[in-house]
C-alpha positions as CSV (number, residue, x, y, z in Angstrom):
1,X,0.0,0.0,0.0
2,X,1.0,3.2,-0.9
3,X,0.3,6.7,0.3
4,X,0.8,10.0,-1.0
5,X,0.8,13.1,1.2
6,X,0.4,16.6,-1.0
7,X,1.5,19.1,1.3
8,X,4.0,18.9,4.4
9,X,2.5,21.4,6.7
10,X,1.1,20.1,9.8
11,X,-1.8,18.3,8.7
12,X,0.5,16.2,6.4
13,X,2.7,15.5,8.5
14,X,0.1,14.8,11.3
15,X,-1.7,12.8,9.0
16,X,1.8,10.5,7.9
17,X,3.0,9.9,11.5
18,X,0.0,8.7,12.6
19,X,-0.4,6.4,9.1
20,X,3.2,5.1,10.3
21,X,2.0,4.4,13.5
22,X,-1.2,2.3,12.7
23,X,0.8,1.0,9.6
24,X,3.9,0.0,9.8
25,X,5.3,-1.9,6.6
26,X,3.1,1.0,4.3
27,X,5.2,3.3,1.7
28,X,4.2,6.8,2.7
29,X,5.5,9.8,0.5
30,X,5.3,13.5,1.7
31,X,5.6,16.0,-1.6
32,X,6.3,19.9,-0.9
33,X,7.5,22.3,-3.5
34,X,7.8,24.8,-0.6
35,X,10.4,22.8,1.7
36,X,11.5,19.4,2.1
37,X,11.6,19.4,5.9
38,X,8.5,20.4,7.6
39,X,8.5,23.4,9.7
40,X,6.3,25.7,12.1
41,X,4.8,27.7,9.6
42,X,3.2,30.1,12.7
43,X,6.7,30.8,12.9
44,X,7.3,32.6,9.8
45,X,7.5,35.9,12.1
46,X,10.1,34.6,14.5
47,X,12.1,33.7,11.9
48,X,12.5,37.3,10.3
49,X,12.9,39.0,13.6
50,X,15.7,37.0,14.3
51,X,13.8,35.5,17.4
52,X,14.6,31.9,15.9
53,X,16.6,30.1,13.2
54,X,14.7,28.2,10.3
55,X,16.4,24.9,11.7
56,X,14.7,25.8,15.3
57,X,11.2,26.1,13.9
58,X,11.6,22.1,12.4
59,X,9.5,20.1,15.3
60,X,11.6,16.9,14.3
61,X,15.0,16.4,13.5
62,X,16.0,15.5,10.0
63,X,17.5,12.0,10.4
64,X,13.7,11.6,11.9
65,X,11.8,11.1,8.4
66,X,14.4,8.3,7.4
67,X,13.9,6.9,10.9
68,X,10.1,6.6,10.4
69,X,10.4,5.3,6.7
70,X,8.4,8.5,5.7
71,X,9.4,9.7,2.0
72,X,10.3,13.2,1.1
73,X,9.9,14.7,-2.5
74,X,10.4,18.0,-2.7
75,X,8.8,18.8,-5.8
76,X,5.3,20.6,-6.9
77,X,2.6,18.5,-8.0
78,X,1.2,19.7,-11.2
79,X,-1.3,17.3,-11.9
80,X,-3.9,14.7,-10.0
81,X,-4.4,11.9,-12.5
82,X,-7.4,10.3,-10.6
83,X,-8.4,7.9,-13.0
84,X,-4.9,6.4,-13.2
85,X,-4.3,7.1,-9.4
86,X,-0.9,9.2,-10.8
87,X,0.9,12.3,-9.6
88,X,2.4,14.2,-12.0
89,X,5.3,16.3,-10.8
90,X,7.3,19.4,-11.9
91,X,10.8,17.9,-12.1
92,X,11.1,14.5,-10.8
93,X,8.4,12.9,-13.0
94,X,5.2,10.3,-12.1
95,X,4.3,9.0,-8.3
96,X,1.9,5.9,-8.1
97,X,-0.4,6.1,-5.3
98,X,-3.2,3.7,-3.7
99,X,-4.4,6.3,-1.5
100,X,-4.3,9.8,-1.8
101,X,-4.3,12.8,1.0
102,X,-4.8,16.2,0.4
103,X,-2.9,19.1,2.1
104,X,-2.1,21.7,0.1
105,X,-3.4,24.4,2.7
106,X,-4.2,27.8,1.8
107,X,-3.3,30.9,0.1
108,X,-3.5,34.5,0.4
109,X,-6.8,35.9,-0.6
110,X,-6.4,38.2,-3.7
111,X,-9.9,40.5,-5.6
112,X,-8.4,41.1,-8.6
113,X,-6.8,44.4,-7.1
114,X,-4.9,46.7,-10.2
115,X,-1.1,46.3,-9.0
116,X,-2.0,42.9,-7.0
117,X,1.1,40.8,-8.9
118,X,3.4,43.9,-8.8
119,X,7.1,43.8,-7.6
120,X,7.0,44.7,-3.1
121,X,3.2,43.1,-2.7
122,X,2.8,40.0,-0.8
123,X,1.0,37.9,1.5
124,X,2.6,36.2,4.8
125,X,1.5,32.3,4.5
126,X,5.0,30.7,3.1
127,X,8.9,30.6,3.1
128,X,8.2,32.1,-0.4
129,X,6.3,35.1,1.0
130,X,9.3,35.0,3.5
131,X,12.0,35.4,0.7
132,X,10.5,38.0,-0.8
133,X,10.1,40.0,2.6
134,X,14.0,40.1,2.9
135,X,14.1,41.4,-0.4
136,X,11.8,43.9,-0.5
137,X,12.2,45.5,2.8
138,X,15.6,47.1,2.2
139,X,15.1,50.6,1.1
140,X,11.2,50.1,2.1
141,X,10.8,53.7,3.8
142,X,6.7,53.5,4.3
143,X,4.4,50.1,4.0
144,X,0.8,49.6,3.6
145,X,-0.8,46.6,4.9
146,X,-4.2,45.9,3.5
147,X,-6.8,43.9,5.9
148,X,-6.4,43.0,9.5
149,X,-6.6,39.7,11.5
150,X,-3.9,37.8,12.7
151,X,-1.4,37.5,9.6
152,X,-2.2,41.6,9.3
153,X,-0.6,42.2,12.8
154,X,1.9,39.8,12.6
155,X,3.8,41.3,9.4
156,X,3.2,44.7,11.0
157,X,5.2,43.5,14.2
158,X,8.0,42.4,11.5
159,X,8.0,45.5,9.5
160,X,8.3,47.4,13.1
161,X,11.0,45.9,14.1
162,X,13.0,46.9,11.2
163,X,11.6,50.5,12.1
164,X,9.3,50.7,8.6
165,X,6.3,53.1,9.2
166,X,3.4,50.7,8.8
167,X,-0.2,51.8,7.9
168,X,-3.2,49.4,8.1
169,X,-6.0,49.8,5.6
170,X,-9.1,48.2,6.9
171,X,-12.7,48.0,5.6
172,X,-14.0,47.3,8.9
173,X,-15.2,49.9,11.2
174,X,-12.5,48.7,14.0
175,X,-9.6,46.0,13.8
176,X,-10.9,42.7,13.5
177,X,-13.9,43.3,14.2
178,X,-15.8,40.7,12.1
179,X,-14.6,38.6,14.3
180,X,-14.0,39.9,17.7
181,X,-17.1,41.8,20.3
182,X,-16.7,45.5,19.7
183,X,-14.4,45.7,23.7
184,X,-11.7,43.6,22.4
185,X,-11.7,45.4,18.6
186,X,-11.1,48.6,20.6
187,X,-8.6,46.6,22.5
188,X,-6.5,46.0,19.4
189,X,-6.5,49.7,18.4
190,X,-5.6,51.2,21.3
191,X,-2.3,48.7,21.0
192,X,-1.9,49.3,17.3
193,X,-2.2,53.4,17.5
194,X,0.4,52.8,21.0
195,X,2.7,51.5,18.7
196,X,3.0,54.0,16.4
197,X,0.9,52.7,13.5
198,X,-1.2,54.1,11.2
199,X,-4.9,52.6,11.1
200,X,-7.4,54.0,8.4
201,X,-10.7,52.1,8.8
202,X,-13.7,51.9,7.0
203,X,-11.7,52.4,3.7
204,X,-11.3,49.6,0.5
205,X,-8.5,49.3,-1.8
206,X,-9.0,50.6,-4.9
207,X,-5.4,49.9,-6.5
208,X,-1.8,49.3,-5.9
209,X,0.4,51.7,-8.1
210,X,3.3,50.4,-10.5
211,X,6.0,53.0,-10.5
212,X,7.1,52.6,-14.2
213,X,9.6,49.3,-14.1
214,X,6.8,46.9,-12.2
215,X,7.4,47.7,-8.8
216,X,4.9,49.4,-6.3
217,X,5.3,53.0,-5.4
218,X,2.3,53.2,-3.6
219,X,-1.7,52.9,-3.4
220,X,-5.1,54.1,-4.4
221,X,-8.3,53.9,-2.0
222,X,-11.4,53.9,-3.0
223,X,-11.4,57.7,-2.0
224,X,-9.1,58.3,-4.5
225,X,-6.5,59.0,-1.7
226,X,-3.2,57.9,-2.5
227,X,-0.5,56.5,0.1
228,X,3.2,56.4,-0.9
229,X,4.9,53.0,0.0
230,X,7.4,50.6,-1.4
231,X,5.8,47.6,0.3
232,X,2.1,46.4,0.0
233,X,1.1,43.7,2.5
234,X,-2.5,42.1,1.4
235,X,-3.7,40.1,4.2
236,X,-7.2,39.8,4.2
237,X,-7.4,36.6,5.2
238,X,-6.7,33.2,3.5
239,X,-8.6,30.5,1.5
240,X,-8.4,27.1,0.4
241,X,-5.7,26.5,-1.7
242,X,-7.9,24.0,-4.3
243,X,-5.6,25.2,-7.6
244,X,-4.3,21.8,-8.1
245,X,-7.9,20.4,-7.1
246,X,-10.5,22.4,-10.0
247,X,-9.1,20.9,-13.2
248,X,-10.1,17.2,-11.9
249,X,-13.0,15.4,-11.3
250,X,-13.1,15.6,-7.4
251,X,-15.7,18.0,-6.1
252,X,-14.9,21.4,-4.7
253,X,-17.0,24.3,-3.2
254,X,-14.6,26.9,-1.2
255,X,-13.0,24.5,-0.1
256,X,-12.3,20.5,-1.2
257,X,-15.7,19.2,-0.2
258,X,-15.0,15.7,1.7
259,X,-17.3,14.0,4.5
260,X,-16.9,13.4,8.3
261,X,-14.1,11.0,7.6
262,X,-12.3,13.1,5.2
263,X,-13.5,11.1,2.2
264,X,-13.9,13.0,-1.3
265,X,-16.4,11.3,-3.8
266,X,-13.4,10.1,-5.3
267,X,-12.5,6.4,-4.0
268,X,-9.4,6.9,-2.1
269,X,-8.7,10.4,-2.0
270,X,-9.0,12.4,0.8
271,X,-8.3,16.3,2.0
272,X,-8.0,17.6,5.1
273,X,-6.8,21.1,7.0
274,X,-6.9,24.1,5.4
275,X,-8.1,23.4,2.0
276,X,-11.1,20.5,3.6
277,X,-14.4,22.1,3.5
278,X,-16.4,19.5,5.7
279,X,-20.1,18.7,4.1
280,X,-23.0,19.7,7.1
281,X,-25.0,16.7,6.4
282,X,-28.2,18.2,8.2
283,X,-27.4,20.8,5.0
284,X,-26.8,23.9,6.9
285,X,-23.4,25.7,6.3
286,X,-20.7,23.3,5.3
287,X,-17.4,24.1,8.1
288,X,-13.8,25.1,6.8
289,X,-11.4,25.0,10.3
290,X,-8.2,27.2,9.1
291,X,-6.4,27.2,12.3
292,X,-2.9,25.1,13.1
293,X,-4.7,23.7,16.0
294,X,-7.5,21.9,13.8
295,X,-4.4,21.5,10.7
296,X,-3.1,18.9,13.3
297,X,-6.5,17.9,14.9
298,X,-7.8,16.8,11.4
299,X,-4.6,15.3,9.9
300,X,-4.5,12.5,13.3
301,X,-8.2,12.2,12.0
302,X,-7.3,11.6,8.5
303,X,-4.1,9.3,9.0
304,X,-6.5,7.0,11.3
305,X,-9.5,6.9,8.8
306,X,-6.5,6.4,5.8
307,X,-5.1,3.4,7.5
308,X,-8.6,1.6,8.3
309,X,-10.1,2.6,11.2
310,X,-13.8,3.9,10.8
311,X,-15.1,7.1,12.5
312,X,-16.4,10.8,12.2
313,X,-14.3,13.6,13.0
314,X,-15.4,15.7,16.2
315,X,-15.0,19.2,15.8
316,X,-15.3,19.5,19.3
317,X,-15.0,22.9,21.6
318,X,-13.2,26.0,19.4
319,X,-9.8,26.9,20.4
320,X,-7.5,29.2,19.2
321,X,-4.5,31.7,20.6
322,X,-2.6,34.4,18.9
323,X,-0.3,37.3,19.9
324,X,-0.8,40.9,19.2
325,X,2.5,42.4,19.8
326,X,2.6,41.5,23.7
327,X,-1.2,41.4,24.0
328,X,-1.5,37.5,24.2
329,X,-5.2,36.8,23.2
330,X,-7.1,33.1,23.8
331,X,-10.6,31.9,23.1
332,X,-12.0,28.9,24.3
333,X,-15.6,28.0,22.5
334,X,-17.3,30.0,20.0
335,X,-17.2,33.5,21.0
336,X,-19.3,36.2,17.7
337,X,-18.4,39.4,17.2
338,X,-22.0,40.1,18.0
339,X,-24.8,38.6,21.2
340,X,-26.4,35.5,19.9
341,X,-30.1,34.2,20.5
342,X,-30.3,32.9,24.2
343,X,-26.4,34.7,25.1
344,X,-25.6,36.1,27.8
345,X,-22.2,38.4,28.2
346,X,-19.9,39.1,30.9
347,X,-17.4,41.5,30.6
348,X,-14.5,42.9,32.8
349,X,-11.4,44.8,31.0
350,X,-8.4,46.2,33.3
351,X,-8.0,50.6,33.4
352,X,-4.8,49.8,31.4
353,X,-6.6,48.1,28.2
354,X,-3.6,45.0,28.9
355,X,-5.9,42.8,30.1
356,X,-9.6,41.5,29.4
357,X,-12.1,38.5,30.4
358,X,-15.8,37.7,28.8
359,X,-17.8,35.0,29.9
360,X,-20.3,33.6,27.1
361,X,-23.2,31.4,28.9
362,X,-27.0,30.8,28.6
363,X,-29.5,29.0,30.6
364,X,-28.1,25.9,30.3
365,X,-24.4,27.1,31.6
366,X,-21.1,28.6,30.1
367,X,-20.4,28.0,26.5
368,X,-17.1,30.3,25.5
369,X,-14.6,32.8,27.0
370,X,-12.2,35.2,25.9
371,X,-9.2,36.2,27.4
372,X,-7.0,39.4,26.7
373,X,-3.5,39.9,28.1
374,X,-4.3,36.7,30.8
375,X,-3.0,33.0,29.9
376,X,-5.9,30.6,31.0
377,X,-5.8,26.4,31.5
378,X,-6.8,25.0,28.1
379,X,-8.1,22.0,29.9
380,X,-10.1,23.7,32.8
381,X,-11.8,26.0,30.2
382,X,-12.5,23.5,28.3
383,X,-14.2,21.5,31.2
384,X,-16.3,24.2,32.4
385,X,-17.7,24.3,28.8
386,X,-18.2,20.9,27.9
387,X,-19.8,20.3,31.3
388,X,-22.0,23.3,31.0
389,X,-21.3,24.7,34.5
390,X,-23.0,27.8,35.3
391,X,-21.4,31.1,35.4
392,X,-21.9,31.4,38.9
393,X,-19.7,27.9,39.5
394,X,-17.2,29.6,37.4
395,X,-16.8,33.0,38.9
396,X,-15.9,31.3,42.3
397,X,-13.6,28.9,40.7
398,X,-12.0,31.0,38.5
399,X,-8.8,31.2,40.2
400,X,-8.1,27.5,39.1
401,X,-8.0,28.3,35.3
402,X,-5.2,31.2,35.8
403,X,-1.6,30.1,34.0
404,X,-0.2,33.3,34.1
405,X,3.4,32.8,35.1
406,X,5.0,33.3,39.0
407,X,5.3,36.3,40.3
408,X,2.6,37.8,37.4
409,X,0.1,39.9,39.5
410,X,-3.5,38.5,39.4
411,X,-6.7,39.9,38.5
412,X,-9.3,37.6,39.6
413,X,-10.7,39.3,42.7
414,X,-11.2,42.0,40.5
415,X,-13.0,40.4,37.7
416,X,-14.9,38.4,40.0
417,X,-16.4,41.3,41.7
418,X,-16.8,43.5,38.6
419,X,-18.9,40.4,36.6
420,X,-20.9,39.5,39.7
421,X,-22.2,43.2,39.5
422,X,-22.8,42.5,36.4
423,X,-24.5,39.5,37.3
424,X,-27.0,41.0,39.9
């Protein structure tokens, strides 16, 4: 039996190891154009800021691949002959597979922007993207990063720290806040304006200006302003990189449409991560997870379903952490950007803006929290929700989910008090 793994991020890889584990004497091949060695791709940042080395962000160490029997081919994959079960590659030629996996991730989202392909604009998903960061920031003496989110802050903390001016451009009334309540938006830009960024909401791009030799000098917004920069970041958001996907037979809708188990309609192929877009069979919404922690979540999924077992993934309870600058930022459950039907909202915030706490419950007990500038115990959170305590247990046990450091000063007497007000 033979397997063949397109894409060696951490669903791939996920997936392979856990293949190897269940299967020992099966051929498994990883293929990557990017790298051959997989790395932490959150890491991207780290790297550039000279935080880490590229060999530090590798979670295994190379002799580990031949250790495992686990094939590398660096090479892109230009075409998925599904009725011969064939690979075609760009250099190395035809792989032979009996079952497929596919992990190509995502990519950069892109409208069709004048300027978009021009010399100094990029995204932040890739070692590519990476390259062409060291080569565009020398001489870069004012950058424009279009969108928000998390990739949007992190390449404006990269940019910082090689002192370029940075200016967001952002449709949204405040940062993020399609997908964070309106408290922690405001949050985020109080912290971007204290670090000496630019933020311009409310505002589209209308184009990105070539200077004459294809190379951007600078963009238009849909006000007909015009910002001088040398560097355009686009980073509103990322989508299912399904390229290698749309010129075959297997079905795709944002995102490669497979079951609970992974399965396409296509006997033997599978896709998972990123570029999976997971069928609601009760046809409501169909659910794309584009977060490392569900990359790895549904590549152990995968591997098991690949190598014979027979189940249905669990999505389970929503997590997901990032870093704004220093502001550490966690959410346990689904928390909206807005008060659901049968919601209830508890919010305390520190007189410094460093440090926040909402409580999400309804009748039936707590269902998510968010927490701003405060590290919290994944697995206590994540009891309290999947045991539906009420907010009431939780406020006087909220003590036991603090994982701040020693010696950090904490806040719970004070959010206690403040969201039991709230309470009565």
């Amino acid at each position: 039996m033979h397997v063949a793994i397109i894409g060696n991020g951490v669903t791939g890889v996920t997936a392979a190891t856990r293949i190897r584990q269940l299967q020992p004497d099966w051929k498994i091949s990883i293929i990557s154009g990017e790298s051959k060695y997989h790395y932490s791709r959150p890491a991207l940042m780290y790297i550039f800021m000279g935080h880490m080395t590229y060999q530090a962000t590798k979670p295994f160490e190379d002799r580990f691949w031949d250790d495992q029997r686990l094939d590398l081919i660096r090479d892109w994959v230009t075409e998925i002959d599904v009725e011969n079960k064939q690979l075609k590659l760009s250099r190395t030629g035809v792989v032979d597979y009996d079952k497929l996996l596919i992990a190509t991730g995502a990519k950069s989202n892109k409208f069709g922007w004048p300027g978009q392909d021009l010399d100094g604009v990029l995204g932040l998903y890739s070692l590519m993207d990476l390259r062409k960061l060291y080569e565009y920031t020398p001489g870069t003496k004012q950058a424009v990063i279009v969108g928000g989110g998390l990739i949007g802050i992190e390449l404006a903390e990269m940019l910082h720290s090689c002192h370029i001016p940075v200016t967001f451009l952002i449709r949204e009334v405040s940062y993020w806040d399609n997908i964070l309540p309106k408290e922690e938006s405001k949050m985020l830009n109080v912290l971007i304006k204290e670090q000496g960024l630019g933020l311009i909401t409310e505002t589209n791009l209308k184009e990105i200006v070539d200077d004459g030799t294809g190379k951007v000098c600078g963009i238009i917004t849909e006000f007909d302003e015009r910002i001088d920069c040398q560097l355009v970041g686009l980073t509103p958001g990322v989508s299912p990189n399904i390229d290698l996907v749309k010129s075959t037979a297997i079905e795709t809708g944002r995102g490669v449409l497979v079951d609970r188990s992974f399965r396409t309609g296509i006997p033997d192929i599978y896709a998972a991560g990123d570029c999976a877009e997971l069928i609601n069979p009760d046809g409501g919404r169909n659910m794309i997870q584009q977060v490392w922690y569900t990359g790895k979540k549904q590549g152990a999924f995968a591997g098991e379903i690949m190598a014979g077992e027979e189940k249905e993934y669990d999505a389970g309870i929503w997590y997901n952490s990032a870093k704004f600058f220093d502001l550490e930022y966690q959410t346990y459950g689904m928390v909206l950007n807005t008060i659901q039907p049968g919601e209830k909202h508890l919010f305390w915030e520190h007189s410094n803006h460093k440090h926040a706490v909402r409580i999400v419950y309804t009748d039936e007990g707590v269902s998510a929290f968010n927490f701003m500038g405060l590290r919290a115990k994944h697995r206590v959170c994540e009891r309290w929700i999947a045991e539906k305590q009420p907010v009431t247990y939780v406020l006087d046990h909220l003590e036991e989910a603090n994982f701040d450091p020693e010696f950090f000063k904490h806040h719970e007497p004070d959010i206690v008090r403040s969201l039991k007000e709230q309470l009565v």
